[in-house]
C-alpha positions in Angstrom: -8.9 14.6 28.3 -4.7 15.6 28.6 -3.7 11.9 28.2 -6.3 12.0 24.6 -4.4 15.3 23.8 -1.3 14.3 24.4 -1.9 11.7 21.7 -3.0 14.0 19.1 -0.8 16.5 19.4 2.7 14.7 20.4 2.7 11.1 19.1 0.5 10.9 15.9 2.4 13.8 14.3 5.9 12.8 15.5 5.2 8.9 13.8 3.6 10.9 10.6 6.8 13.0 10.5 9.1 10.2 11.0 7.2 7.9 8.6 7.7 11.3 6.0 11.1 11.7 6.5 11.3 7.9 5.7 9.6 7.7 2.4 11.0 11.4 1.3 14.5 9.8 1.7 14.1 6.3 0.5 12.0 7.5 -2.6 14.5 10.5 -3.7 17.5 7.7 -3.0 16.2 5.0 -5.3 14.6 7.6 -7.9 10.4 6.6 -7.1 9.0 9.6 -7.2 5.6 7.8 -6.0 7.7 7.0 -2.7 9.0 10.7 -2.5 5.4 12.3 -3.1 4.0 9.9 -0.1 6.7 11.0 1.9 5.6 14.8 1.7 2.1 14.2 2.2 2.7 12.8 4.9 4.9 15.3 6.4 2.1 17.9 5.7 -0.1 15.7 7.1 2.0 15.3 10.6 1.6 19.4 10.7 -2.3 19.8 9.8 -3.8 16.5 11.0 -3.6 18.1 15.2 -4.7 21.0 14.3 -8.1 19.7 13.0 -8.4 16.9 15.4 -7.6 19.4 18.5 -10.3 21.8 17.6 -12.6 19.5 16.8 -11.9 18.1 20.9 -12.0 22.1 22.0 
């Protein structure tokens, strides 16, 4: 059960947050706002996702 945890609240959000950062960055650089909206969802994402997966395991 801690290593499934671990997972959901560590490494998924951290990749979702990097992947964010990523497309935020590249799409405000090269002026695609398509790029840049992806980017923030799925920054948000990376913050709400273990929240519902976690109490769903709970």
């Amino acid at each position: 059960m801690v290593q499934s945890v671990i997972v959901y609240s560590e490494i998924i959000p951290t990749l979702l947050a990097l992947a964010g950062v990523y497309f935020i960055g590249t799409g405000i650089l090269d002026h695609k706002r398509s790029q840049a909206v992806l980017g923030i969802l799925l920054f948000f994402a990376a913050v709400i996702v273990p929240f519902i997966i976690l109490t769903s395991l709970i």
